[in-house]
C-alpha positions as CSV (number, residue, x, y, z in Angstrom):
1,X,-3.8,-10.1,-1.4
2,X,-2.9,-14.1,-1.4
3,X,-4.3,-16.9,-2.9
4,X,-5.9,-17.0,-6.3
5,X,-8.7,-14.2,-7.1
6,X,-11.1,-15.1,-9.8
7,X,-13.4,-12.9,-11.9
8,X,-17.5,-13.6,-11.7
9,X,-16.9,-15.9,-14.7
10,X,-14.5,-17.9,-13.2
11,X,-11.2,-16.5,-14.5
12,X,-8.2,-16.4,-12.3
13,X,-7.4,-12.7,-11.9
14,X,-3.4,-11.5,-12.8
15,X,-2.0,-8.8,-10.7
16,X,-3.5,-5.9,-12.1
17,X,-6.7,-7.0,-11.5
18,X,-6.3,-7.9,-7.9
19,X,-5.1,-4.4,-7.6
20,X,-8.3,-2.7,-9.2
21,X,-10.3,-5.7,-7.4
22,X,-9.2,-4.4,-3.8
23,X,-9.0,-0.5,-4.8
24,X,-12.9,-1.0,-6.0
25,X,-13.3,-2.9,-2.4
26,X,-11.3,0.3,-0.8
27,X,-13.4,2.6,-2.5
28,X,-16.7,1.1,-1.2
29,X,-15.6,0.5,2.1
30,X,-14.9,4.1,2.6
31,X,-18.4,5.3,0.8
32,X,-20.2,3.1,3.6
33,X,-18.5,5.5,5.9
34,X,-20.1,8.1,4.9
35,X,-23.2,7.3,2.8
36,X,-26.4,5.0,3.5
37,X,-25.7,1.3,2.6
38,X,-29.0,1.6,0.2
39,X,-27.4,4.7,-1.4
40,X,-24.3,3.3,-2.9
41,X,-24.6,2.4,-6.3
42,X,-22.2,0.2,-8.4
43,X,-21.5,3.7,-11.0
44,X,-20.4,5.3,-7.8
45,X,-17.8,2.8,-6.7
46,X,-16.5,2.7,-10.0
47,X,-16.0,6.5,-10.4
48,X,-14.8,6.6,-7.2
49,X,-11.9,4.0,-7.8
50,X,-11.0,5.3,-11.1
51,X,-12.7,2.6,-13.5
52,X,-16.0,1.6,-15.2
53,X,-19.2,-0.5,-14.1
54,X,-18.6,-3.0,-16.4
55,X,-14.9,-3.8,-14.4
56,X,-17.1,-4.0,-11.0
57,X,-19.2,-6.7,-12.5
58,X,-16.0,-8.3,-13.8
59,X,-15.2,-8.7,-10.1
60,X,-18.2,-8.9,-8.1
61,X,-22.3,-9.9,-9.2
62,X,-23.5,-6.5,-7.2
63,X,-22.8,-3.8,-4.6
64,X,-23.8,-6.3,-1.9
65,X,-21.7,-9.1,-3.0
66,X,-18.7,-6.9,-2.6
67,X,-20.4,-5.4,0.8
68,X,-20.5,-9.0,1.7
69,X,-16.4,-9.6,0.8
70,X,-15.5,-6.3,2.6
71,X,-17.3,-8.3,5.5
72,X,-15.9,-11.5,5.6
73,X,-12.6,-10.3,5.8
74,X,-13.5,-8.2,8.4
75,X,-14.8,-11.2,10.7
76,X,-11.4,-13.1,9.8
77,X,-10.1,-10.4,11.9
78,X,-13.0,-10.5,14.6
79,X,-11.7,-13.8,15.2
80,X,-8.8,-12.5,16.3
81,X,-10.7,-11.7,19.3
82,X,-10.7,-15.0,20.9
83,X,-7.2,-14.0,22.2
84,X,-8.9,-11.4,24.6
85,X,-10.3,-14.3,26.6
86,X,-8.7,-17.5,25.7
87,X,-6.2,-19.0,28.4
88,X,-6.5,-15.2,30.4
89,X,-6.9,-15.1,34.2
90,X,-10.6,-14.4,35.8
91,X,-9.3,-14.2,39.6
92,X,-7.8,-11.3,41.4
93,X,-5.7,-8.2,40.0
94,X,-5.4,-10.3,36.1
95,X,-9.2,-10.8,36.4
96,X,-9.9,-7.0,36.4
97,X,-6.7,-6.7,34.0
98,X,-9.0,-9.4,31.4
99,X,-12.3,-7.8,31.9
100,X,-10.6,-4.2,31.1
101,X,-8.4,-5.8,28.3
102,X,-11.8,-7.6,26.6
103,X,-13.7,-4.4,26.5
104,X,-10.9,-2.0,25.4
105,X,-10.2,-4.6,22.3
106,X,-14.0,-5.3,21.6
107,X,-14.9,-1.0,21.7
108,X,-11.4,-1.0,19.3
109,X,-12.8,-3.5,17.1
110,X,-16.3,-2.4,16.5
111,X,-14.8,1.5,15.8
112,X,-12.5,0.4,13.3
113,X,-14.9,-1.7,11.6
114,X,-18.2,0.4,12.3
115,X,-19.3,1.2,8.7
116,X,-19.4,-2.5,7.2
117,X,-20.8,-3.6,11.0
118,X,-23.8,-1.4,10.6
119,X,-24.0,-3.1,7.1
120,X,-24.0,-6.5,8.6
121,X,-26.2,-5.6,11.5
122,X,-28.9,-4.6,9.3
123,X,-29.1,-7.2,7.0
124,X,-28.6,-9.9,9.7
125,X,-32.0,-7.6,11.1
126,X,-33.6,-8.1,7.8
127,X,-33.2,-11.9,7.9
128,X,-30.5,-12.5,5.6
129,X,-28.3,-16.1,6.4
130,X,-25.2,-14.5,5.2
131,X,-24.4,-11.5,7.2
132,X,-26.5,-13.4,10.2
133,X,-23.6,-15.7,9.9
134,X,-21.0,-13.1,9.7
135,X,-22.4,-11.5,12.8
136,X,-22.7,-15.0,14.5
137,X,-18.8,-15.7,13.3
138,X,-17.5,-12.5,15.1
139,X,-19.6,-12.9,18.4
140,X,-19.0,-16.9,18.8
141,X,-14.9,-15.9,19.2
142,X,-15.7,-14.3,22.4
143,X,-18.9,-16.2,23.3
144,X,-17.0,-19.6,23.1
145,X,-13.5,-18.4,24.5
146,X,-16.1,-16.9,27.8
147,X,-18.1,-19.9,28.2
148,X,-15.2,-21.7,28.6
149,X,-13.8,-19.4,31.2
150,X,-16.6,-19.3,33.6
151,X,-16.9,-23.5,33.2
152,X,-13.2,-23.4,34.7
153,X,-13.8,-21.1,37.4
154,X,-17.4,-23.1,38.0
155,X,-14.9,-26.9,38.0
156,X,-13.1,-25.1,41.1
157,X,-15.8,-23.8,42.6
158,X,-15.1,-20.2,42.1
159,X,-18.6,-19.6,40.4
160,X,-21.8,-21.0,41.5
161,X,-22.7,-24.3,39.8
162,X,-26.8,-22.6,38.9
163,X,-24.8,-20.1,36.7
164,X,-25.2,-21.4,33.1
165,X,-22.0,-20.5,31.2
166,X,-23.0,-20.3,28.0
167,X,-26.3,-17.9,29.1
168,X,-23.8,-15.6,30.8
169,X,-21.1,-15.5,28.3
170,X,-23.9,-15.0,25.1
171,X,-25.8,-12.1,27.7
172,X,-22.3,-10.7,27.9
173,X,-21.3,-10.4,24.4
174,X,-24.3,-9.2,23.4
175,X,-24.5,-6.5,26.0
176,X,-20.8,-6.0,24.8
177,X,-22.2,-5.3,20.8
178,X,-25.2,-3.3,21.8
179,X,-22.8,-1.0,23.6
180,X,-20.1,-1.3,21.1
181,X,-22.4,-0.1,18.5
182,X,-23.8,2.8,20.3
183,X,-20.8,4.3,21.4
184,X,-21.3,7.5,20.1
185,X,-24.7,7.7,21.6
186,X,-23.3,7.5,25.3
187,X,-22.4,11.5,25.2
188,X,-26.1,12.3,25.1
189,X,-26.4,10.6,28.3
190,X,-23.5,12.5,29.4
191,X,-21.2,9.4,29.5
192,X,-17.0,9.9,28.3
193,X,-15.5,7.0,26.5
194,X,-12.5,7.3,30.1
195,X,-16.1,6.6,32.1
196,X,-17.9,3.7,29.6
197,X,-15.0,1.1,29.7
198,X,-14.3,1.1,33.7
199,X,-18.3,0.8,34.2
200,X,-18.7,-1.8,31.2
201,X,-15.6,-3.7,32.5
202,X,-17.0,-3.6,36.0
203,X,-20.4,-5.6,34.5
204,X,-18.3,-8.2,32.5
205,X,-16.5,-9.3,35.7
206,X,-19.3,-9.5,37.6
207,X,-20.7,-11.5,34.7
208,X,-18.1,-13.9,34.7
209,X,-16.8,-14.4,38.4
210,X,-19.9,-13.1,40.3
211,X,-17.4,-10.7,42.0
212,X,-16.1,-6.9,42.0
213,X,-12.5,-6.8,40.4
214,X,-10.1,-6.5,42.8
215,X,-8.5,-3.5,43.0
C-alpha cells in the first residue's frame, strides 16, 4: 500500500497497521464472495482477519465504509479499461480484433471483481451518490473512450451522421454491464461463455461502425 493511511481519528497509520488495515479489507472482500452484503457484520471481519472490532473501527467508521474502500480501488482499476478502446481501430480485420478485445477485457473485469460490483450495483439501485459514482467512474472509461471512436469514424464518413455517439456508446456499455453481470445466468438459456463473447462482440461492432466485422 502507498501513500499515507490514517486511522478514523486522523492518525497516520505505521506499517503494522496498514498491514492489519488491508488484511481486514482482504478478509471482507472475500466474505462478500460468499455471503449477502447485509449479512456481514463488523465482529465477523474481525474474527475473520485475526483481530478485534475495536481495530476495525480504528480503521474504518463501519462495514460499508470499508465496502466502499474495497470499491474505489476497484474502479482505479476499471479505469484501466479505457485502454480497450482508446486510439484502437474500428475498420476491417482490427475492427473485429477491438470489438472481441473490449468484450473479452470487460467479461474479465466484471468476473474478477463480481462480489464488490454486486455491492456497488445495489446500492447505486438504492440511490446512494457514492457507489452511483463508483459505477458511473467505471462505465465513463469505456463510454468516453467509444463515443470518441464512433465521432472519428462519423468525421470520415464511415458512420452515418443521424447516429448519436454518445447514445450508442452509453447503449453499448450498458448492454455490456447487464451482460457482464449475468454471466452465469446465460447457461440456463443454454448459452457457453466460447458462444456469449463472439455474439456480444458481433452487437458492439455493429454498434459502433453499423457493419458486420469483417472476417
Amino acid at each position: 500500500m502507498t501513500g499515507q493511511v490514517r486511522t478514523v481519528d486522523g492518525r497516520v497509520a505505521g506499517r503494522r497497521g496498514q498491514a492489519t488495515r488491508q488484511k481486514l479489507l482482504d478478509c471482507l472482500s472475500e466474505m462478500l464472495s460468499s455471503s449477502p452484503y447485509r449479512d456481514v457484520k463488523v465482529i465477523d471481519v474481525a474474527r475473520k482477519a485475526g483481530t478485534s472490532p475495536a481495530t476495525f473501527y480504528q480503521y474504518f467508521p463501519d462495514v460499508e465504509g470499508a465496502v466502499l474502500e474495497i470499491a474505489e480501488e476497484m474502479a482505479k482499476e476499471g479505469a484501466n479499461l479505457t485502454e480497450l478502446v482508446a486510439g484502437r481501430s474500428w475498420v476491417g480485420k482490427s475492427g473485429r480484433q477491438t470489438a472481441e478485445e473490449l468484450v473479452d477485457g470487460f467479461l474479465s473485469f466484471w468476473r474478477k471483481h463480481d462480489a464488490i460490483l454486486r455491492v456497488v450495483d445495489l446500492g447505486a439501485a438504492e440511490g446512494d451518490k457514492r457507489f452511483y459514482k463508483i459505477r458511473m467512474k467505471i462505465l465513463n472509461a469505456v463510454t468516453n473512450s467509444l463515443t470518441d471512436s464512433i465521432k472519428e469514424l462519423q468525421a470520415k464518413n464511415k458512420v452515418d451522421k443521424d447516429v448519436s455517439p454518445a447514445a450508442m456508446a452509453g447503449s453499448l456499455v450498458a448492454m455490456l454491464a447487464a451482460v457482464a453481470g449475468h454471466q452465469k445466468g446465460f447457461t440456463s438459456w443454454g448459452v457457453k461463455q466460447a458462444e456469449l463473447k463472439p455474439n456480444l462482440a458481433l452487437l458492439v461492432h455493429l454498434g459502433v461502425t453499423g457493419k458486420k466485422p469483417a472476417r
